[in-house]
C-alpha positions in Angstrom: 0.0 0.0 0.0 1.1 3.4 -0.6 1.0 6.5 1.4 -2.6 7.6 0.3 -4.0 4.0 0.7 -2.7 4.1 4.3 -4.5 7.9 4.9 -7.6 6.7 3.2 -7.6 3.2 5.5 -7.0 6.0 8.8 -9.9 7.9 7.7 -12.0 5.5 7.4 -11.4 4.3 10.3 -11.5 7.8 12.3 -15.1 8.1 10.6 -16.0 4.7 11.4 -15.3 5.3 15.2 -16.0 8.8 15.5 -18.2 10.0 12.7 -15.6 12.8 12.3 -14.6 12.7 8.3 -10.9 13.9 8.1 -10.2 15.7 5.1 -6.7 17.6 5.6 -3.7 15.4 5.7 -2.6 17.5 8.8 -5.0 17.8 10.2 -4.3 16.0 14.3 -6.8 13.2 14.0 -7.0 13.2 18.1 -7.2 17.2 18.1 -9.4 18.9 20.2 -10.8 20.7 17.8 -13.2 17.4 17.1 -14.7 17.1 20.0 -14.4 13.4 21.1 -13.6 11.8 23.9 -9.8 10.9 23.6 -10.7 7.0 24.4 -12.1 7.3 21.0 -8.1 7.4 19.9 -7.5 3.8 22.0 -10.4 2.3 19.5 -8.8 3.7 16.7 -5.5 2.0 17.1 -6.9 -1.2 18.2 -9.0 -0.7 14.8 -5.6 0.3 12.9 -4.0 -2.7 14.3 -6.3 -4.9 13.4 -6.7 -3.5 9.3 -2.5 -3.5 8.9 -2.3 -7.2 11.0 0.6 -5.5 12.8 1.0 -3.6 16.8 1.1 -0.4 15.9 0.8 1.0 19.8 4.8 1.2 19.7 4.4 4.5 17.7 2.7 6.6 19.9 5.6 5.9 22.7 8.3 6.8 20.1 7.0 9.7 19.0 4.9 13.1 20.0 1.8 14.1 19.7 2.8 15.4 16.0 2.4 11.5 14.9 -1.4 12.4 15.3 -1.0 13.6 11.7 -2.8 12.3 9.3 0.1 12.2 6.9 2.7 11.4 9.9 1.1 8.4 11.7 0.4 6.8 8.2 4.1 7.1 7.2 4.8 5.5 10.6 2.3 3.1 10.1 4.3 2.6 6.5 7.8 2.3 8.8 6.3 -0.1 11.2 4.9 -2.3 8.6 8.3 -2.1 6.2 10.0 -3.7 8.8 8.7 -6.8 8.0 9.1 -9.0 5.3 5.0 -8.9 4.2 4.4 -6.6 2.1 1.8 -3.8 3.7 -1.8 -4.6 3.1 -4.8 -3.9 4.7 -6.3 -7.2 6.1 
């Protein structure tokens, strides 16, 4: 998957969960300007984790809150994922 697959699969998601459609690819998917509780972010990566078949929580200890991108935590969800052998699909 590329880098717009992964966004599209983490908006989805966000939407899915929240019912907040994401459309900038900086926009903070966890920002306050949404108005969600933040547990909603939990579901989302357990969500993630389950679409890319990989543990994706390791992210979120390695980096800041910046990785709340939309374009960052897909390109960290691209770096997690390239570390294996698989190739990166959604499941």
């Amino acid at each position: 998957m590329n880098k717009r697959e992964v966004m599209n699969e983490i908006k989805e998601t966000v939407l899915k969960i929240t019912g907040i459609n994401i459309e900038d690819e900086n926009d903070n998917i966890i920002g306050c300007h949404h108005k969600y509780p933040i547990v909603y972010a939990i579901y989302i990566v357990e969500e993630l984790e389950k679409i890319f078949g990989k543990e994706i929580s390791n992210i979120f200890a390695e980096n800041d809150y910046t990785v709340w991108k939309l374009s960052n935590l897909a390109e960290a969800i691209i770096n997690i994922c390239s570390n294996s052998s698989d190739k990166l699909q959604a499941v």
